[in-house]
C-alpha angles and dihedrals in degrees: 000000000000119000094254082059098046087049091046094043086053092068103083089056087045092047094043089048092050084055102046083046097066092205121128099204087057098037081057101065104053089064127062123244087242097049117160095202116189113188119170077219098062118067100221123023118278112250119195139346101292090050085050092041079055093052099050094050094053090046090052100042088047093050108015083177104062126141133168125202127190120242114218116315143340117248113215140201099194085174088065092025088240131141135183129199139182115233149188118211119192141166148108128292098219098124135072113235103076133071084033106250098008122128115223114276105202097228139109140246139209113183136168126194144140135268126194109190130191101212119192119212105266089067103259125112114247090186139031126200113183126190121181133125101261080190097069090048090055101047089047087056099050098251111119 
Protein backbone atom coordinates (compact mmCIF):
# COMPACT_ATOMS: atom_id res chain seq x y z
CA UNK A 1 0.00 0.00 0.00
CA UNK A 2 1.44 3.43 -0.79
CA UNK A 3 1.32 6.03 1.80
CA UNK A 4 -1.69 8.12 -0.01
CA UNK A 5 -3.67 4.57 0.44
CA UNK A 6 -2.71 3.91 3.91
CA UNK A 7 -3.81 7.52 4.66
CA UNK A 8 -6.81 7.08 2.84
CA UNK A 9 -7.57 3.37 4.39
CA UNK A 10 -7.17 5.22 8.19
CA UNK A 11 -10.68 7.48 7.64
CA UNK A 12 -13.23 5.20 8.57
CA UNK A 13 -11.47 4.79 12.01
CA UNK A 14 -11.11 8.76 12.05
CA UNK A 15 -14.93 9.26 10.99
CA UNK A 16 -16.32 6.32 13.57
CA UNK A 17 -14.16 7.90 16.42
CA UNK A 18 -15.56 11.46 15.66
CA UNK A 19 -18.87 9.88 16.15
CA UNK A 20 -18.26 7.83 19.39
CA UNK A 21 -16.60 11.19 20.62
CA UNK A 22 -19.50 13.08 20.67
CA UNK A 23 -17.64 16.24 20.20
CA UNK A 24 -18.55 18.67 17.48
CA UNK A 25 -15.43 20.31 17.12
CA UNK A 26 -13.89 16.74 16.43
CA UNK A 27 -16.82 15.29 14.42
CA UNK A 28 -16.11 18.44 12.21
CA UNK A 29 -13.16 17.75 11.08
CA UNK A 30 -13.48 14.94 9.87
CA UNK A 31 -15.93 16.40 7.25
CA UNK A 32 -15.19 18.94 4.70
CA UNK A 33 -17.02 22.69 4.66
CA UNK A 34 -18.48 21.72 1.24
CA UNK A 35 -19.86 18.20 2.29
CA UNK A 36 -22.18 16.87 0.41
CA UNK A 37 -23.49 14.64 3.02
CA UNK A 38 -26.63 11.48 1.60
CA UNK A 39 -28.31 9.52 4.55
CA UNK A 40 -31.43 7.20 3.77
CA UNK A 41 -32.47 8.96 7.51
CA UNK A 42 -32.57 12.55 6.40
CA UNK A 43 -35.01 13.47 4.20
CA UNK A 44 -32.86 15.92 1.72
CA UNK A 45 -29.20 15.67 1.35
CA UNK A 46 -27.15 17.27 3.87
CA UNK A 47 -25.26 20.41 2.42
CA UNK A 48 -22.09 22.05 4.59
CA UNK A 49 -20.79 21.89 7.66
CA UNK A 50 -23.58 23.59 9.73
CA UNK A 51 -26.20 21.30 8.12
CA UNK A 52 -23.70 18.33 9.10
CA UNK A 53 -22.91 19.98 12.70
CA UNK A 54 -26.77 19.75 12.79
CA UNK A 55 -26.78 16.28 11.92
CA UNK A 56 -24.27 15.03 14.40
CA UNK A 57 -25.95 16.72 17.38
CA UNK A 58 -29.54 15.12 16.63
CA UNK A 59 -28.05 12.02 16.12
CA UNK A 60 -26.25 12.35 19.59
CA UNK A 61 -28.95 13.67 21.59
CA UNK A 62 -31.26 10.95 20.09
CA UNK A 63 -28.78 8.15 20.88
CA UNK A 64 -26.28 9.45 23.25
CA UNK A 65 -24.99 5.93 23.13
CA UNK A 66 -24.07 5.51 19.89
CA UNK A 67 -21.10 3.73 18.73
CA UNK A 68 -19.96 2.50 15.19
CA UNK A 69 -17.55 -0.17 14.55
CA UNK A 70 -15.80 -1.17 10.92
CA UNK A 71 -16.31 -4.31 9.54
CA UNK A 72 -13.29 -5.74 7.83
CA UNK A 73 -11.66 -3.70 5.86
CA UNK A 74 -11.96 -0.36 3.79
CA UNK A 75 -11.90 -0.64 0.26
CA UNK A 76 -10.16 2.25 -1.39
CA UNK A 77 -9.96 3.97 -4.75
CA UNK A 78 -6.78 6.14 -4.13
CA UNK A 79 -7.12 7.18 -8.06
CA UNK A 80 -10.62 9.00 -7.15
CA UNK A 81 -9.56 9.47 -3.54
CA UNK A 82 -12.90 7.14 -2.39
CA UNK A 83 -13.33 4.38 0.45
CA UNK A 84 -15.93 2.31 1.45
CA UNK A 85 -16.39 0.63 4.48
CA UNK A 86 -18.80 -1.71 6.04
CA UNK A 87 -20.06 -0.68 9.14
CA UNK A 88 -22.30 -1.54 12.53
CA UNK A 89 -23.89 0.97 14.05
CA UNK A 90 -25.52 0.31 17.90
CA UNK A 91 -26.95 2.23 20.92
CA UNK A 92 -29.78 3.11 22.80
CA UNK A 93 -32.82 5.45 21.70
CA UNK A 94 -33.33 7.25 25.08
CA UNK A 95 -32.98 10.94 23.83
CA UNK A 96 -35.44 13.64 21.48
CA UNK A 97 -33.78 14.94 18.68
CA UNK A 98 -33.81 11.66 15.97
CA UNK A 99 -35.71 10.50 14.58
CA UNK A 100 -37.29 14.26 14.43
CA UNK A 101 -40.38 14.19 16.60
CA UNK A 102 -39.96 11.05 17.94
CA UNK A 103 -40.06 10.41 21.70
CA UNK A 104 -37.33 8.04 23.00
CA UNK A 105 -38.15 4.67 22.71
CA UNK A 106 -36.14 3.07 25.07
CA UNK A 107 -34.91 0.49 22.93
CA UNK A 108 -31.94 -0.42 21.37
CA UNK A 109 -30.48 -0.77 17.82
CA UNK A 110 -27.91 -2.81 16.03
CA UNK A 111 -27.54 -1.86 12.60
CA UNK A 112 -25.07 -2.59 9.83
CA UNK A 113 -24.77 -0.66 6.55
CA UNK A 114 -22.25 0.78 4.02
CA UNK A 115 -20.38 4.35 3.52
CA UNK A 116 -18.66 5.40 0.63
CA UNK A 117 -16.60 8.89 1.45
CA UNK A 118 -14.70 11.52 -1.10
CA UNK A 119 -12.06 12.64 0.91
CA UNK A 120 -9.89 15.81 -0.27
CA UNK A 121 -6.39 15.99 0.62
CA UNK A 122 -6.32 17.60 3.19
CA UNK A 123 -8.28 14.54 5.09
CA UNK A 124 -11.76 15.74 5.21
CA UNK A 125 -14.79 14.14 3.17
CA UNK A 126 -16.03 16.08 0.86
CA UNK A 127 -18.88 13.47 0.18
CA UNK A 128 -20.83 10.98 1.99
CA UNK A 129 -22.46 8.50 0.68
CA UNK A 130 -24.50 6.34 3.46
CA UNK A 131 -26.30 2.81 2.88
CA UNK A 132 -28.11 1.15 5.65
CA UNK A 133 -31.98 -0.28 6.03
CA UNK A 134 -33.77 2.77 8.05
CA UNK A 135 -36.50 0.12 8.27
CA UNK A 136 -34.74 -2.15 10.53
CA UNK A 137 -33.86 0.75 12.79
CA UNK A 138 -37.29 1.63 13.02
CA UNK A 139 -38.74 -1.54 13.67
CA UNK A 140 -35.82 -2.18 16.59
CA UNK A 141 -36.92 0.79 18.09
CA UNK A 142 -40.77 0.05 18.20
CA UNK A 143 -41.79 2.32 15.74
CA UNK A 144 -43.54 0.41 12.69
Amino acid sequence: MTTATTDLAGYPARYFAAWGQRDLAAALCVIADNVDWQDPSLPEPITGREAAAAFFTAAWSGFPDLQMQPIGEALVDEANRRICQEWRMVGTHTGEGFPPGVPPSGRPFDVTGTDIWQVDETGRAVCVHAYWNVATLLTQLGLT
